[in-house]
N, C-alpha and C positions, 0 to 999 in steps of 0.2 A: 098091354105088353105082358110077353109071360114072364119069368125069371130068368128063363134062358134069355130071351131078348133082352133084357134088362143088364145081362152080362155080358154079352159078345156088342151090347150096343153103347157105344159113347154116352157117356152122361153130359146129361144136361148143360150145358155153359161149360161145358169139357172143349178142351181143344179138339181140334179137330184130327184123330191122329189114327182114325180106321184103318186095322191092317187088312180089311175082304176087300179081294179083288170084285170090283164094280164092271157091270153089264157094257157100262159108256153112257157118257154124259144123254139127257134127255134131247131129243131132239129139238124140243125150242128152248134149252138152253142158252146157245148163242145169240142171240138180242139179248140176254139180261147180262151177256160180260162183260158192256164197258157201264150200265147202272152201276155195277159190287164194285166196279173199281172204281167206279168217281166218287161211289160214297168213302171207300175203300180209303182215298188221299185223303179226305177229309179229318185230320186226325182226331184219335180218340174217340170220336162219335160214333156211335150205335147206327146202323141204319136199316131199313125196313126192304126188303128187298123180295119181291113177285120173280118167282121161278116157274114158269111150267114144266109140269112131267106128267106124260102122257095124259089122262084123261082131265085130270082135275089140279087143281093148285095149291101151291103149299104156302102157306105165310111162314116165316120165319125172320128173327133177329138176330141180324149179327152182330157182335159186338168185335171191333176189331182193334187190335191194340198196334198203332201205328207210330213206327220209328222211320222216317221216310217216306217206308212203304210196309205194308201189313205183314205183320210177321206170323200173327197167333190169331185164331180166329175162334169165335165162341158160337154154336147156334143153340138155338132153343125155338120150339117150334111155338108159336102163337096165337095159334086159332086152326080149329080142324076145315078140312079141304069140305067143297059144298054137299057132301055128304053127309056131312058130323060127325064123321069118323076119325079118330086120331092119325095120324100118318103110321102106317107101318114101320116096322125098322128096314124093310128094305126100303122102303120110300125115302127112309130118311139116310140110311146108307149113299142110295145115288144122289141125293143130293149134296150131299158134303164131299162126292169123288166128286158129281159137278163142279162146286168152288174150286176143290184144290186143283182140278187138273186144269182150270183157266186162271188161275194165278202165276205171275210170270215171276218166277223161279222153280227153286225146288222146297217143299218141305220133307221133314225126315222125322223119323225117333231112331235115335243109338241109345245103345248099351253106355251105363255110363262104367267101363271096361277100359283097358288099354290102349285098344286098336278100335275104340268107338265105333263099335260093331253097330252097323244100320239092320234096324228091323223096318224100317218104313222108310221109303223113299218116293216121292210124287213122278208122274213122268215128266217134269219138267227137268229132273235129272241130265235127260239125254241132251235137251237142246243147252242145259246150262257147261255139262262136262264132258261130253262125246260119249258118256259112258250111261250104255242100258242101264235102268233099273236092277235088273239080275244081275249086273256085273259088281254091283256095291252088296248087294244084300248078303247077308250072314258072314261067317267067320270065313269061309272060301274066297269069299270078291274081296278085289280089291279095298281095299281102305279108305278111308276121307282123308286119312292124316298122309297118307299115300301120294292123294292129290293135290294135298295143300302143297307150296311152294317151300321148297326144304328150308330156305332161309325165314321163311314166318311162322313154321311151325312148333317152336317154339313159346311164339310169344303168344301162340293162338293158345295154343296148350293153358298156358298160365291165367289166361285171361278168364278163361272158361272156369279153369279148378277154383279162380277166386271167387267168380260170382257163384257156384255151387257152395264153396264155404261158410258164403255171407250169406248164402240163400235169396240173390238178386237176378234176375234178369241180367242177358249177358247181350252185347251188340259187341262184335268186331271186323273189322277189314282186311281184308289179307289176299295174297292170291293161290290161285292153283292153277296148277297145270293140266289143261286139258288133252284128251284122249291125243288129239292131234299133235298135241306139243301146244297150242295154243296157247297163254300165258293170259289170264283174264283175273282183274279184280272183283271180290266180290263181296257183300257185305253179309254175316253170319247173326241172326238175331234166336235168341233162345231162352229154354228158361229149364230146369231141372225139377222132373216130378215125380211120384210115385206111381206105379203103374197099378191095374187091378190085382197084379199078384203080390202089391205091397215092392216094387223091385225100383231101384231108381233109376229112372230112364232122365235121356233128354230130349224134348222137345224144339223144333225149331224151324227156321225158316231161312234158306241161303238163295240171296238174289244178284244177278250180276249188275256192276254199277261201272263199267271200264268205259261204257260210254260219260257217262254220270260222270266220274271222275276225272276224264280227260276234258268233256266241260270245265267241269270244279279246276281242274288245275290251269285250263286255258283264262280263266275266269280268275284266277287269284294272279297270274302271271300277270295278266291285261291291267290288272288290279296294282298288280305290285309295279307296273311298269308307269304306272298313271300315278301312284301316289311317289314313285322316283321324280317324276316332272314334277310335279305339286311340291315336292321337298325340294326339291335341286331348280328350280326354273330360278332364272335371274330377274324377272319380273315377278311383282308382289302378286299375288293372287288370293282370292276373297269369296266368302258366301257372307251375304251379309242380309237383316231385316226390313224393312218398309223404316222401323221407326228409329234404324241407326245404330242395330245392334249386330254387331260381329258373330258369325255361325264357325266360320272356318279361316283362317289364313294362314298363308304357310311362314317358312320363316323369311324369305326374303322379302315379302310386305312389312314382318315385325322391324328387320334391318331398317327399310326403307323409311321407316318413322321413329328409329332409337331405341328400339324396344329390345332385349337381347333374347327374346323367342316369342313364339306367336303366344302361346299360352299368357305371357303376362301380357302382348298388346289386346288381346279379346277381353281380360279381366280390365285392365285399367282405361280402357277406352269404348266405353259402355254406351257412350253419347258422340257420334259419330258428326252432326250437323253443328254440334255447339263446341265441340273441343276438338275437331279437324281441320275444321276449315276456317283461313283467315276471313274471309269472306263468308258469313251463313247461307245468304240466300243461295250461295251458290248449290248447295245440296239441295233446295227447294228446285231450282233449273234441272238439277241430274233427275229429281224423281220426277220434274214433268216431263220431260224430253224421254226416258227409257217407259214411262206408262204407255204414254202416247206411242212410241215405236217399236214396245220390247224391244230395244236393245238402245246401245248408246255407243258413239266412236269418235276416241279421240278430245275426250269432255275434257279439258284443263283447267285447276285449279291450284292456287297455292293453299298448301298448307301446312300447319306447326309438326314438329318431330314433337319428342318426349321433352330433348331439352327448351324446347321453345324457339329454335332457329326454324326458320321455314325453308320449303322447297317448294318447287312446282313439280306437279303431276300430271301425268294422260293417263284418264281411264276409260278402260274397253267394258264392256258390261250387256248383259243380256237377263231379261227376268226367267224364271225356272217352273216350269208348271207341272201339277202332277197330274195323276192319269183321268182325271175327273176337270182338269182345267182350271186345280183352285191353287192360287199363289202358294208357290212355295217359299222362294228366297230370289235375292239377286245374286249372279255370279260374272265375275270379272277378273278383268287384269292392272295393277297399276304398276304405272313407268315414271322412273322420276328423271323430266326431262328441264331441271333446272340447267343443265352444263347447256344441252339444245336454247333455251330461254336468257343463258349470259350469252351464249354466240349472238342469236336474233338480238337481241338490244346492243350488243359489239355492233354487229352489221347496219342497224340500223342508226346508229351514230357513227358510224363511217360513212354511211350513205346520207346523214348531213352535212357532217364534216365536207362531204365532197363537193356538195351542192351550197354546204353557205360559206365555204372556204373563202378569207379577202385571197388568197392565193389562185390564180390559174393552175387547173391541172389538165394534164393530159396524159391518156392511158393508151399505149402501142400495145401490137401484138409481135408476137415474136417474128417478126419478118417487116419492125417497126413501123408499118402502120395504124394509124392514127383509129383507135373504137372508140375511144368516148372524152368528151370535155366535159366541163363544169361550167355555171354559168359567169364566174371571176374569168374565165379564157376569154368568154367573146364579151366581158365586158371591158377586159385590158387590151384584147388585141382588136376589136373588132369582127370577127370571125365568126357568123355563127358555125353552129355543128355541123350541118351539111357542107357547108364549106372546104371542112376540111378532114369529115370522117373518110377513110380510104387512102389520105395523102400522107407523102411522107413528111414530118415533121420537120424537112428542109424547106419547107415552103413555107415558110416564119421567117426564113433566115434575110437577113440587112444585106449579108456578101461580105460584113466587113470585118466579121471573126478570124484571123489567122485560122488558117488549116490545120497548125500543130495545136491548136488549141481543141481542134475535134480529135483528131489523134490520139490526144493525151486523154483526150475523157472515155474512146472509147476501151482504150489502154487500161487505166484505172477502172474503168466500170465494167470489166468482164475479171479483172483481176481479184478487186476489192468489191463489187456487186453494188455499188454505189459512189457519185460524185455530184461535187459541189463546182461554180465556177462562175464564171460572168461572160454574157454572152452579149452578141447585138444583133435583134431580130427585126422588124419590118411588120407596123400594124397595116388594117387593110385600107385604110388611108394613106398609106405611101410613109410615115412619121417611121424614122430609123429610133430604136430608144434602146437602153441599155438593160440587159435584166436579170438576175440571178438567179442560175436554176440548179434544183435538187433533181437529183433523177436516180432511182435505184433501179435493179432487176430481181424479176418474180421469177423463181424456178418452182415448177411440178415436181412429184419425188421421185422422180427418175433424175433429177438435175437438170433438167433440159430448160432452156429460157422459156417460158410463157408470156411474162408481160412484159413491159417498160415503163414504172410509172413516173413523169418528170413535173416537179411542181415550178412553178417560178413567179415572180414580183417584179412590177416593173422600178426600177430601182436612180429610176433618173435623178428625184429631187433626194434620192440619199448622196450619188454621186455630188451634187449640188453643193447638198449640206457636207458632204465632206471637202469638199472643195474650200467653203466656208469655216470650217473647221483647220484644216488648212493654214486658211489667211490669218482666222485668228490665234491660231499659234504661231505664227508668224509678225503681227502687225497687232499695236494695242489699238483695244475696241473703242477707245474715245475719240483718238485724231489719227488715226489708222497710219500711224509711224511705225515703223520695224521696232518690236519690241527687245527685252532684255537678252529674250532665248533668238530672238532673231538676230539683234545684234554679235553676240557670240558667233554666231554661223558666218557673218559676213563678214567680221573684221578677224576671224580667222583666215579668211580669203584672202582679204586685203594684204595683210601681213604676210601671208604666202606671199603674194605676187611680189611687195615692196623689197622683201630679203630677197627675193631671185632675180630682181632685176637693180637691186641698192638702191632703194630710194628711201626717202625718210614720210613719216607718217606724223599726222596731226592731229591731236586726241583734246576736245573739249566737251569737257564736261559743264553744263548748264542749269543754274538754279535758281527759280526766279525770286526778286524781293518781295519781301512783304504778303506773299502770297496767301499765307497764314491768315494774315489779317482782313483780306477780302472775302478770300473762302468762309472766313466765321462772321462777320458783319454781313455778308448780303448773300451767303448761303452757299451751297455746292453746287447749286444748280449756274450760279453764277461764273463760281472758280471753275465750275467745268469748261465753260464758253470761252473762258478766257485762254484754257491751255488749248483749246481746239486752234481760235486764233492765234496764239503764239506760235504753234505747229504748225500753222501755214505761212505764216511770216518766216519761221527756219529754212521750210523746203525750198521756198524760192529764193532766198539768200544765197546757197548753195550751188555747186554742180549736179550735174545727174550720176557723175560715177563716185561723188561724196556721199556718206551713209549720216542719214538722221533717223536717230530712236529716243522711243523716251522711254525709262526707264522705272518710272513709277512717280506719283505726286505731283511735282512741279521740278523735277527733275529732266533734264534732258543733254544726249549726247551725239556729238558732230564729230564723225571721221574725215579729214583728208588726205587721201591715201597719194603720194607721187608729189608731195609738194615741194617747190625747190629751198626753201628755206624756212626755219620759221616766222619768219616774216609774213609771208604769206597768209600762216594762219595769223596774226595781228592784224594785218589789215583786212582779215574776214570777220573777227572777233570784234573792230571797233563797227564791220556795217553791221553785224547783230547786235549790237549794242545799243545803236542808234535806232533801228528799226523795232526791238522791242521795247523799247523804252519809250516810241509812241504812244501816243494813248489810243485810249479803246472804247469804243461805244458798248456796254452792255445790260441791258435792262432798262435804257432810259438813260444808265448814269456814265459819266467817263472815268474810265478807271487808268489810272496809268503802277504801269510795276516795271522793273529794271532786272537784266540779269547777272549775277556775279559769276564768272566765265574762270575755271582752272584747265588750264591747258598744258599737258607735256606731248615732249616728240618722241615717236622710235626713230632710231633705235636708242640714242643718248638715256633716253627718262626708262626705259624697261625694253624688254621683247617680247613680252607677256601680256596676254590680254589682260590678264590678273593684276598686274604690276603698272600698266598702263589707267585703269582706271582707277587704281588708290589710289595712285600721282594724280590725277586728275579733280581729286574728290578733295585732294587735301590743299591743293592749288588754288580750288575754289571756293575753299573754306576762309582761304586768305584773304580771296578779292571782297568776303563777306565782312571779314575782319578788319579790310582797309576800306572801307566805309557804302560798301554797297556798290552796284552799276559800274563794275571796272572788269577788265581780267587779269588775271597772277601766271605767269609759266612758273611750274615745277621747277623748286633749287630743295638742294638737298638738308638747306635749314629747316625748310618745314616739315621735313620728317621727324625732326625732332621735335617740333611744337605738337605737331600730331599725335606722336609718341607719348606726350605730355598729354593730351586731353584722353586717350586712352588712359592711362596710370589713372587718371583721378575719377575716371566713369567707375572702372573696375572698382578703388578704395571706396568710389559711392554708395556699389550694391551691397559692402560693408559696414558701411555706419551707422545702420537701423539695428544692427545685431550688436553691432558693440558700444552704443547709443551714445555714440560720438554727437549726435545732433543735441542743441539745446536752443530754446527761445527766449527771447530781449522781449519786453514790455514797454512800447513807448507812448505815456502816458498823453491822455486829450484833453485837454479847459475846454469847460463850460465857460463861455466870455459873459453870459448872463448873470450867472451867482457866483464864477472866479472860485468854481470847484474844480477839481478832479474828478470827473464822471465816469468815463472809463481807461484801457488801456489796448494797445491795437498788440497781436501778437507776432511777432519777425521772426523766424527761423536761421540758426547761425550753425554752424557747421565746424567743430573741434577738433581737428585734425591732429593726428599724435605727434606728425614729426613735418606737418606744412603750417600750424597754429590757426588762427581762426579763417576759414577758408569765406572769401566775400560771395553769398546766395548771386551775384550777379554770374557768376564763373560754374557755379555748380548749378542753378536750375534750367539754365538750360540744356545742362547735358540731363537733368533727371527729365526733363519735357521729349527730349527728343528719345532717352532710351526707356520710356515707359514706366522708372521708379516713381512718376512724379505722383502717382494714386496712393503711391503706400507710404511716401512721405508724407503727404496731405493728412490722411488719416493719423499717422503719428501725432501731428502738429494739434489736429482736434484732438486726439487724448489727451495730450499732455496739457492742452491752454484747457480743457474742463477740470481736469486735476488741481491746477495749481488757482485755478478760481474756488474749486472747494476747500484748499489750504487755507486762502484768503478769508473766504466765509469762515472757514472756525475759528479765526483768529480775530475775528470781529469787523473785517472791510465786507461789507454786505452791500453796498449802494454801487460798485463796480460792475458795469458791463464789457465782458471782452468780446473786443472786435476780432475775425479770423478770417484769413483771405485764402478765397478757394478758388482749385485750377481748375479748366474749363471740363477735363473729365471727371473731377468731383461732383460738379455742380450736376451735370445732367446722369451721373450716376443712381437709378432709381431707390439704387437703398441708402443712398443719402439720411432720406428723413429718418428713417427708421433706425439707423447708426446715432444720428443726432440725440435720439429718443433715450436710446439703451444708454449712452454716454450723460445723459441730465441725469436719469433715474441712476446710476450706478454713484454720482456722485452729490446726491441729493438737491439739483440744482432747478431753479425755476427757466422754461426757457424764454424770459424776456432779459435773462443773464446775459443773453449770447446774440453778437450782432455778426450773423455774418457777409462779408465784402466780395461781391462779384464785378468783373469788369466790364465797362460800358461793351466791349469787344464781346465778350459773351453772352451778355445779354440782349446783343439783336442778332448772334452767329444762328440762329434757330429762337424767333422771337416766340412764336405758340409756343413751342415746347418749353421755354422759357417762362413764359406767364404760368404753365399750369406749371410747374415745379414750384417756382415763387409763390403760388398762391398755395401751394402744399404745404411749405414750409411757415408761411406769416401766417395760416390758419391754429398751427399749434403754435405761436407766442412768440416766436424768433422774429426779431430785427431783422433787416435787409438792407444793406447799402450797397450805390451804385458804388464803384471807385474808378480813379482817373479820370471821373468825367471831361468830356468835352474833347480827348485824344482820339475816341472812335468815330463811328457814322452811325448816331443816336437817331431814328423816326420818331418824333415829338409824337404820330397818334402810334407809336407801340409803347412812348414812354410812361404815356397816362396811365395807362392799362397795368402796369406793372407795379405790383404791391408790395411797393418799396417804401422804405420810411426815410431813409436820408441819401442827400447826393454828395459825393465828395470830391474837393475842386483838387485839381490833377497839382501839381508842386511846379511842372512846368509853365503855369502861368503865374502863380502866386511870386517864382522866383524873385518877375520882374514888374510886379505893378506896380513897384515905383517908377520907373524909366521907361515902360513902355505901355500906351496909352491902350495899346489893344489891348492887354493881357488884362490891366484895369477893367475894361471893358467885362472883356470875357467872364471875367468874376464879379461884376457887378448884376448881370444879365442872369447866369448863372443862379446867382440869390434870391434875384426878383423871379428867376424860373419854378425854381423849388418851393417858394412859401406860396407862386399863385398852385400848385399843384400840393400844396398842405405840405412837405417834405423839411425838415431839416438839414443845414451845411453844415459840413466839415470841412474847413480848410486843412491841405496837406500842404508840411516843406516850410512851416513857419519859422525864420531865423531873424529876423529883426525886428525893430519895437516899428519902426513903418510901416510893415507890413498887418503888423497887428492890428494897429491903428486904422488901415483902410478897411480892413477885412469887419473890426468893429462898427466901423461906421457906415457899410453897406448891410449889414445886419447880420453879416454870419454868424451861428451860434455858437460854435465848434472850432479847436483848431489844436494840430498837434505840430511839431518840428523841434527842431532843438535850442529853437530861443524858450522854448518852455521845459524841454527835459530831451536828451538822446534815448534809445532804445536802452533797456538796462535788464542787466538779470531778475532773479526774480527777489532775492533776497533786497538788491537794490532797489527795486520798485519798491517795495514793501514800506523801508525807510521812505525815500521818497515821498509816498502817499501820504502816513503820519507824520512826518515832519514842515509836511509845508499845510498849513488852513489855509482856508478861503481867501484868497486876493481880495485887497480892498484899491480903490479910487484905481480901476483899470482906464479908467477915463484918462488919468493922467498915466499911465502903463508904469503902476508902481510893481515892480516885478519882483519875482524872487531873485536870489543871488545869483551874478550868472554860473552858469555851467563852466566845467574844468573844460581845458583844453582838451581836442577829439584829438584821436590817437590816428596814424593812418589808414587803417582799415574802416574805423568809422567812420572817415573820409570818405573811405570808399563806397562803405554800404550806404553813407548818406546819400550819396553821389547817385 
């Protein structure tokens, strides 16, 4: 090249910024315009690019500096054309107008001036701004900043001075207005250089991008519209790994497992198969089933939140490939359809409910036909489902239900949307039965009825049992007499009719003898037998419009209501008398019992039900008190006796608190060494202002009102007390005898009270003999042996007492591990004068020593008596030809001051005893 060429020609790796007007591109330029531009995208890279012009070809590299799209371009030629000539500068002129005028935009150089005067502009000019090349060029044409868009030419302005300051490359956006008015985006790429005459120009390259950009912003819209779903969707959604690691999720998958944004569920839940799911394998199912199908629908799983509560899920999912077909990720949807999963398992225990219901159901449609039973329907009525699907649910019905009775339910049941009721329907066997049904109504949410669903039970044998129920509060369960509450009901009747037409009424009250004492000798099951037959022996005594109840125990009461005198109830009173007083075959044995009959009349005795039966109760207290097997009419004397036995019950349940009670000691010979061996203990009773009240008058009112347990008890405290008085004071060889009532004896804590009372007062217990009655000890013989043998296993005595008064079984007697038998005072009385009672206590003697036992004679008052009881070998013997009951200070004396008896043989006695005062008359008695 010469020097001139050297200076009108672009340098080297100079941009491309020729201002000579060029001939026009070579003719086989066009094949190589879309090569410069494929390499051209390429960014940054240099590419090699074959241009023909005319004869021969020119190598050349371009280097193009790409921001999108090529903004600046550099050539340098590469190797000379097949001549070996270097390229001319005009060769190389048209090839650089070639490049730029197939490059799609405009390039420029401006003035770097005010009004950025263009000295070069490419013809791409015209198609990019409507405007010629000549119309921009020099300080005449129009302007660039002209065509920029008035509202960005400002900030184009700034953009551009800044990157000239800094000395950077400059890229910006902005629009202008074309020739047309056209309004086009475009992107401005450039750089600031020095020209050959040292001046500073700017180089550049302006490309329209308004298609580009309406892409780009369709593209970010679509974008921003898809990542709105992704944020805002109410299903979880997910990009997740093969090996369980979270890519993406939005925040309402983070909610859906407790997370409060997805950012901390992808950190903390790293292990998606071991910390998801309650079940593992079940991830192992989701990744075989979505490999196998890419994709997966509807997979349900339970799994834990953050707190550890579970849900259940549905996930939607599909595998994601890239453009080569190599896994990318999984993507899906999760639903948490736990609320779905309590309905189905609601429904589905409704739908066993229905099917293993004991109840019949039956479900109507709103125009109450019959859609579906249960298998309790046709197993109560008969009925299978065909039967009776399509029919109206009056095809059940008996006929026998009142009308108003449907009326009212269907009243109620559109009113209240549910009733209850008793109905009478017809199985398909012809069988009329009675049934209670529930029946509600289903409304849709419009309110409109939809179903009818009615359940019911067939309710016969409750009718049955109510009926049953019924009788028995009506009638007692033993001898099915009108009971207490029934009585009330009928002799309120009675008394009606009696005061409205004036007639008089006849009120006995009935209580059998002795009764007591069979019931406890040969059991309950006995005395039961017996009041059955005695209630049947009543009934037929009677009229049909007389009332018989019993009233509890051996208790029992006869109304006759209309009688003309009381006479009439007398001579019913003597054939009840006579006919219960038969005897009775029961268990083998004859029993015979008597009853004591108190009777008053209305209206004279009361008008009161209430008032009727105390007169009645206290009447027959009397007939008890004038010697059994009689009856007493109410007079108004015995209100006051009554009155009396009242006062002394009440001062009773006071004597334990104000320790009015005190015990006598009456002492027992040993007839063999003519010792004092022990002393038996009696309870007396200190009255403040009645004086010593006789145990005959007060226990049985403690027996009948229950204090007799807590008296008993006292009695054991005080006789262990006053034996350990004894013991410190040197009487150590005494055993005290103590007599116990039949609810102490079978009272389980007995032994164990016994226990506590030796130890508290340091006492051995072969101390203590305690006395139970022949009467007790066969009332309940088992139960008896093993209490017995409870108590003789820790060291305690046992004696029978009153032998020979009960109904002793010689094989229960063996059995019972007893040490001594004691003969009742009612024979010993008289075995002087009466050869049986001799007897009795002779046998007696001989009974006890063949069975190893010791005798105690009771009730010994004469030296005759002593004398026989000696000579048939009793060992034992208490009464008051040897000493009366005494206190205790008196016993005390007593014991020390009398030794051992000597020549009993000849009944050399102690001195007799003082004269007995009345009451010890009595309590001897």
């Amino acid at each position: 090249m010469t020097e001139t060429s050297k200076r009108s020609a672009p340098p080297v790796e100079s941009p491309i910024v020729s201002p000579s007007p060029l001939d026009g591109p070579a003719k086989q330029s066009a094949p190589h315009r879309g090569a410069y531009r494929h390499k051209a995208h390429q960014p940054g890279a240099p590419g090699v690019i074959n241009a023909h012009f005319g004869a021969g070809t020119i190598f050349a590299e371009l280097s193009i500096i790409y921001i999108s799209n090529p903004i600046t371009v550099h050539f340098r030629p590469i190797r000379q054309n097949h001549s070996g000539a270097t390229p001319s500068p005009l060769n190389h002129s048209r090839v650089l107008d070639t490049l730029v005028k197939n490059l799609e935009g405009m390039a420029y150089r401006c003035l770097h001036d005010a009004d950025w005067t263009m000295v070069f502009v490419s013809d791409g000019c015209q198609e990019l701004s409507g405007y010629a090349s000549s119309e921009i060029l020099g300080k005449t044409g129009v302007s660039w900043e002209e065509i920029t868009h008035p509202q960005d030419r400002g900030r184009v302005r700034a953009c551009i001075e800044d990157a000239i300051g800094s000395g950077q490359r400059f890229a910006v956006q902005y629009r202008i207005v074309c020739k047309s008015g056209q309004v086009k985006w475009v992107i401005e790429r450039g750089v600031a250089i020095r020209d050959e005459l040292d001046e500073s120009v700017i180089e550049g390259f302006i490309e329209d991008i308004s298609v580009r950009r309406t892409t780009l912003e369709a593209l970010e819209a679509a974008e921003q519209r898809y990542r709105n779903i992704f944020e805002h969707a109410s299903e979880g959604i997910f990009q997740s790994t093969r090996d369980g690691h979270y890519l993406a999720a939005n925040p309402a998958l983070a909610k859906l497992y407790g997370y409060d944004n997805a950012q901390a569920l992808m950190t903390d839940l790293a292990d998606i198969e071991r910390r998801l799911y309650v079940q593992p394998n079940r991830r192992e199912e989701f990744l075989t089933l979505i490999e196998k199908n890419g994709a997966i629908l509807n997979f349900e799983s339970e799994v834990y939140r953050r707190d550890g509560s579970r849900i259940w899920i549905s996930e939607n999912a599909h595998v994601v490939f890239g453009p080569q077909g190599e896994f990318i990720c999984y993507e899906g949807t999760v639903q948490d359809i736990s609320e779905r999963k309590r309905t189905e398992a609601h429904l589905q225990l409704m739908a066993m409910v229905f099917s293993n219901s004991n109840e019949a159901i039956i479900v109507t449609d709103a125009s109450n036909r019959i859609i579906a039973t249960n298998p309790a329907f046709t197993c109560l009525t008969g009925y299978q489902p065909d039967d009776v699907i399509g029919k109206n649910p009056r095809i059940l019905s008996a006929g026998t239900t009142p009308t108003e009775v449907f009326s009212d339910m269907w009243t109620c049941l559109h009113r209240e949307g549910a009733w209850q009721g008793e109905l009478w329907d017809r199985k398909k066997n012809g069988e009329a039965y009675p049934k209670w049904l529930s029946i509600s109504l289903v409304r849709d949410e419009d309110g409109q009825i939809r179903n009818h669903i009615g359940s019911f039970i067939d309710i016969s044998e409750l009718k049955a049992t109510q009926e049953r129920i019924r009788h028995l509060a009506h009638h007692d369960t033993l001898t099915n007499l009108a009971n207490r509450f029934s009585l009330h009901e009928k002799l309120a009747q009675a008394l009606a009719f009696c005061k409205r037409n004036r007639m008089q009424l006849a009120l006995m009250l009935i209580d059998l003898d002795r009764f007591k004492t069979i019931n406890d000798t040969l059991g309950h099951q006995a005395g039961d037998e017996l009041l059955v037959q005695v209630a049947k022996r009543l009934s037929h005594a009677v009229r049909e419009s007389d009332i018989v109840a019993r009233l509890g125990g051996d208790e029992f009461v006869i109304a006759l209501p209309g009688i003309g005198s009381p006479a009439d109830a007398a001579h019913l009173a003597d054939d009840i008398t006579r006919e219960i007083s038969a005897p009775y075959l029961i268990k083998g044995q004859e029993l015979r019992t008597s009853p004591s009959i108190g009777i008053c009349v209305y209206p004279g005795d009361g008008s009161e039900i209430g008032d009727l039966l105390k007169n009645a109760d206290v009447a027959m207290y009397h007939a008890k008190a004038n010697g059994r097997g009689n009856y007493q009419f109410f007079t108004e004397d015995m209100n006051i006796a009554t009155t009396e036995r009242m006062c002394l019950e009440s001062d009773l349940r006071l004597a334990i608190t104000r320790r009015e009670f005190l015990l006598h000691y009456q002492p027992q010979l040993d007839l063999r060494s003519g010792t004092i061996v022990g002393v038996e203990a009696l309870i007396r009773w200190q009255h403040p202002t009645r004086g010593l009240v006789s145990p005959a008058d007060f226990i049985p009112i403690a027996e009948e009102s229950g204090m007799i347990a807590a008296i008993g008890d006292w009695v054991l405290e005080e006789a262990c007390r006053q034996l350990k008085v004894w013991q410190n004071r040197g009487i150590t060889h005494l055993r005290m005898s103590i007599n116990l009532s039949a609810g102490q004896f079978l009272d389980k804590t007995l032994p164990a009270r016994i226990h506590e009372l030796l130890a508290a007062n340091d006492l051995s217990a072969d101390r203590l003999d305690l006395e139970v009655t022949e009467s007790m000890s066969m009332a309940s013989p088992d139960e008896s042996i093993s209490v017995m043998k409870t108590l003789s296993s820790s060291g305690l005595t046992l004696s029978i007492d009153d032998f020979g008064t009960g109904y002793s079984s010689l094989a229960y007697l063996k059995l019972l591990p007893i040490h001594t038998l004691k003969i009742d005072r009612s024979f010993v009385k008289d075995i002087e004068s009466d050869p049986n009672d001799a007897d009795i206590c002779d046998v007696t003697v001989l009974l006890a020593h063949k069975l190893g036992l010791e005798v105690v004679a009771e009730g010994v008052e004469t030296e005759a008596q002593l004398k026989f009881l000696l000579s048939i070998g009793c060992e034992k013997v208490q009464g008051y030809l040897i000493s009366k009951p005494l206190p205790a200070d008196q016993a005390e004396r007593f014991i020390r001051n009398n030794p051992p008896m000597k020549g009993l043989g000849t009944i050399d006695l102690w001195p007799a005893q003082e004269q007995l005062t009345p009451i010890e008359e009595h309590c001897h008695a």
